[in-house]
N, C-alpha and C positions, 0 to 999 in steps of 0.2 A: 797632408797625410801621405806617407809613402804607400804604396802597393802591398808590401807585404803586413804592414797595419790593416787595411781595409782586409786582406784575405783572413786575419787573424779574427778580425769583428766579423766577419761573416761568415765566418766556420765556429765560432764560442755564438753567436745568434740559432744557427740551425743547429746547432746540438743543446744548448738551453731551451728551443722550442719543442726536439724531441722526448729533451725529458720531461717537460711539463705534459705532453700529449700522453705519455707511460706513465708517470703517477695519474693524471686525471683517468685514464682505459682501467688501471688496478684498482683505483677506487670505488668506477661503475661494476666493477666485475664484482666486488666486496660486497658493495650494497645488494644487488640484484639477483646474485647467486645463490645456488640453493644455502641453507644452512644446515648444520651439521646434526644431524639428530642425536638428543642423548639415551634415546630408547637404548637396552642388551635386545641383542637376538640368540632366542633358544635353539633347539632342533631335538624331538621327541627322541629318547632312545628305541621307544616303543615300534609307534610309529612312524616317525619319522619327518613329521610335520615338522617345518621353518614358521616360525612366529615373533612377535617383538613383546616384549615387556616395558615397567618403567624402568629408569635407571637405578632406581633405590632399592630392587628385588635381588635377591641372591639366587632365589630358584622361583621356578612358577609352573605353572600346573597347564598342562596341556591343554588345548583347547578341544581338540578332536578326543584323547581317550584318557584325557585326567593325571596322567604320570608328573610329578614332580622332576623339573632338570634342570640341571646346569647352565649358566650359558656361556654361548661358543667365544672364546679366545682367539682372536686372530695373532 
């Protein structure tokens, strides 16, 4: 085997190993991370309370003073 063959195997080695190292670290980071919540979050017009609801709600009723709202749009 010439020189420049073996550089060639051994630069396609350390870069086939980095990406198997980068998909296996995206995968632990997939499993182990937080997940994403499907709660909406309100905010009283009233008062002014931050609260979460389900995701199935269109409006929901304050917890602190009862007001019916919207929820926030990012």
């Amino acid at each position: 085997m010439s020189i420049p063959t073996l550089i060639v195997i051994y630069v396609a080695l350390l870069l086939g190993a980095l990406c198997v190292v980068g998909i296996y670290s995206e995968m632990r980071r997939r499993r182990f991370g937080p997940t994403h919540s499907e709660d909406r979050i309100f905010r009283c017009q009233t008062c002014g309370y931050v609260y979460t609801d389900d995701a199935d709600v269109d409006r929901s009723r304050c917890i602190q003073c009862g007001k019916l709202n919207e929820p926030i749009v990012f």
